[in-house]
C-alpha positions as CSV (number, residue, x, y, z in Angstrom):
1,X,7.6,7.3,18.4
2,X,9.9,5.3,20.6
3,X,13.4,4.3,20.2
4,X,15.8,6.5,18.1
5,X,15.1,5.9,14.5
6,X,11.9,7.0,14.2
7,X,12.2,10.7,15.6
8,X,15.0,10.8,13.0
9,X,12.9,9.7,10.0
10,X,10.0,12.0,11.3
11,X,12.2,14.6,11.4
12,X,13.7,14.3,8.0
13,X,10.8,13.4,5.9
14,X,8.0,15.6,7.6
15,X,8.1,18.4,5.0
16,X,8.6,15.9,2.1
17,X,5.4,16.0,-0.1
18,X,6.4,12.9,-2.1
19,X,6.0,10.9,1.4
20,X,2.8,10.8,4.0
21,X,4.6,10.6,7.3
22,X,3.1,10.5,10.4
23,X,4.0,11.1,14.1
24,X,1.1,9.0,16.7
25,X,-1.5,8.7,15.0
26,X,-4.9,9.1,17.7
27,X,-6.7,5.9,18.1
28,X,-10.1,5.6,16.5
29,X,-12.4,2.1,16.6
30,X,-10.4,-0.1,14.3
31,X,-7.4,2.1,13.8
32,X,-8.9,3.0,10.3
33,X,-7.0,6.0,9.3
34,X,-3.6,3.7,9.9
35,X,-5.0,0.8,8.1
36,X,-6.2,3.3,5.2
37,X,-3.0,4.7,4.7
38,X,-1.1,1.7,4.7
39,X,-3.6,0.0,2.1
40,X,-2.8,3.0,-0.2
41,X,1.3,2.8,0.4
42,X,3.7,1.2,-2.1
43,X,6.7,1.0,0.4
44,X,5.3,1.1,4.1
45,X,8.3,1.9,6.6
46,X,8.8,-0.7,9.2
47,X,11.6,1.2,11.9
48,X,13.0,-0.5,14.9
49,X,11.5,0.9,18.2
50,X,13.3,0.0,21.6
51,X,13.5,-3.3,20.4
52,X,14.8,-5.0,16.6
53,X,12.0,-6.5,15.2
54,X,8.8,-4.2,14.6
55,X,5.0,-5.6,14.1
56,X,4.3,-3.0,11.2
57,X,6.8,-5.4,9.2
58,X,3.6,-8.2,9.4
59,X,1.1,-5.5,9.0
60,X,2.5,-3.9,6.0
61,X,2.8,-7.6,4.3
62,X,-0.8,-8.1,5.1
63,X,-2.2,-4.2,4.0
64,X,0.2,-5.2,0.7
65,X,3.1,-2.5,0.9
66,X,6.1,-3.7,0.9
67,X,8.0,-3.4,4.3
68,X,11.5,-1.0,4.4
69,X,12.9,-2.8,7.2
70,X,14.6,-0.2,8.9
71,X,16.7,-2.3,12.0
72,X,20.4,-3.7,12.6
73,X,20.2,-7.6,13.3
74,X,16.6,-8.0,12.4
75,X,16.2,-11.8,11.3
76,X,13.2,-12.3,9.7
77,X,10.5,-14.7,10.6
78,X,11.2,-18.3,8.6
79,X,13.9,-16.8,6.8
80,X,14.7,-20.6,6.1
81,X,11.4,-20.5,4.1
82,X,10.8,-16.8,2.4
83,X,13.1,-15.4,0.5
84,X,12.5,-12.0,1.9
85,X,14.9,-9.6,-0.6
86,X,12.4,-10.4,-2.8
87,X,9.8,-8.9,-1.1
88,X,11.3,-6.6,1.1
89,X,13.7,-3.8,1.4
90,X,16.5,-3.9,4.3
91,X,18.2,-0.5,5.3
92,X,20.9,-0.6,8.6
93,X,20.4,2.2,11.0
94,X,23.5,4.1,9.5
95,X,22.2,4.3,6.6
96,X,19.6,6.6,7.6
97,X,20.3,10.4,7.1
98,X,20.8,12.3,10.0
């Protein structure tokens, strides 16, 4: 739950039942409960932290959701290569409700 986004998303989406969002999440052998989830996600959000770039954007293309990159000035890895709109979903930070 570090940085700011994420509290904000929490905080706006808890009560939501269409969405399964989570605050930390306790850590179990193999992280299975997170892994389970985002197997059974369509769109898997990927929010910026303290820094840009997040590792859940890898992790959700590998559990096959497709990553809502949430995160100003987030250059994705070989852009040159992947065409990521096609795969991906981009949102800037002020997008987001507050």
């Amino acid at each position: 739950m570090h940085g700011y986004v994420r509290p904000v998303l929490l905080n706006y989406w808890l009560s939501d039942p269409d969405m399964k969002i989570f605050g930390p999440m306790p850590h179990v052998k193999g992280n299975m409960n997170y892994i389970e989830h985002m197997k059974s996600s369509k769109f898997c959000i990927c929010a910026r932290g303290h820094e840009v770039n997040s590792p859940r954007v890898v992790e959700a293309i590998f559990y096959e959701c497709v990553p809502v990159i949430i995160s100003d000035n987030f250059v994705p890895p070989i852009f040159e290569v992947l065409s990521w709109e096609s795969f991906a979903v981009f949102v800037l930070e002020k997008d987001i409700p507050y």
